[in-house]
C-alpha positions in Angstrom: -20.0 -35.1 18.3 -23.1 -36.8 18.0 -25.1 -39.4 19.7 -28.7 -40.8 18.8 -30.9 -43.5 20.2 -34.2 -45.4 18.9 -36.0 -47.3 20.4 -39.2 -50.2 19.0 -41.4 -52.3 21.7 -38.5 -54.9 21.6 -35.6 -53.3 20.0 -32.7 -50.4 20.5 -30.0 -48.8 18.3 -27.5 -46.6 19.4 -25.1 -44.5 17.1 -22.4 -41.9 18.1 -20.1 -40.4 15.6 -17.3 -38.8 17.4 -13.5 -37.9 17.5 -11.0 -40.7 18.6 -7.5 -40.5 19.8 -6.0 -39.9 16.5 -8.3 -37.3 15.5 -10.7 -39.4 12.9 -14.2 -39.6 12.9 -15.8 -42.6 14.4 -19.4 -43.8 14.0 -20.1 -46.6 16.0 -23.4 -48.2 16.4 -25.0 -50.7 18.7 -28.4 -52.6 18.5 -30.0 -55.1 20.9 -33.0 -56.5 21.9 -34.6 -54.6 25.3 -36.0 -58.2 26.8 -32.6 -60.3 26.5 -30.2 -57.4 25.8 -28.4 -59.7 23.0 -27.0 -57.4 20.2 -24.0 -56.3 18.1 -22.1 -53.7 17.2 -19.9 -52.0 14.1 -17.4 -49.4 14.1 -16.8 -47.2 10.9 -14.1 -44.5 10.2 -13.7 -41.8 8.2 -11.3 -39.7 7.1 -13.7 -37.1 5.7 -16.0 -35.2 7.8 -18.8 -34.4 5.1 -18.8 -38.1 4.4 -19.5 -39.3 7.8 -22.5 -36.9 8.6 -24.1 -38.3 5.1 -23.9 -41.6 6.8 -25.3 -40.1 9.7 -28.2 -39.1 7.4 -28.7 -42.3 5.8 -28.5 -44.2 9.5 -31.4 -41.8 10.8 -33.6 -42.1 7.8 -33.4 -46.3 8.1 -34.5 -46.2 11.4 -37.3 -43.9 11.0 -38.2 -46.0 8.0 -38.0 -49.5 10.0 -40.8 -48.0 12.8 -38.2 -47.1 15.4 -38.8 -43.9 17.3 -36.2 -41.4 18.7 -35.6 -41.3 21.8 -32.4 -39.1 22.2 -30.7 -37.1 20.1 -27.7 -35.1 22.1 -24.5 -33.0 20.6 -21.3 -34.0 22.1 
């Protein structure tokens, strides 16, 4: 449905919130550093799709708050 990427001088974070095979919403995120590429990542489900996009929300916010800029925003 959504995915979203920031970006800072030495870090990235990457969230999508989509659809999976069973027809519950998945937000999964994804950070690393740009210079060795060495991150993480967490998966989240929900059942409810009002509760997801407030996560959404909160996840866009943070990042704007921590100094990280967006760099793409697309709907899936």
């Amino acid at each position: 449905m959504f995915a979203f990427r920031w970006e800072t001088g030495a870090r990235c974070y990457e969230l999508t919130l989509e659809h999976d095979l069973l027809g519950d919403l998945v937000l999964r995120r994804v950070w690393a550093g740009k210079a060795n590429r060495r991150g993480a990542g967490k998966m989240q489900v929900f059942l409810d799709e009002q509760a997801a996009l407030r996560e959404v929300e909160k996840v866009c916010a943070r990042r704007q708050a921590h100094g990280y800029d967006l760099v793409r925003a697309d709907y899936l």
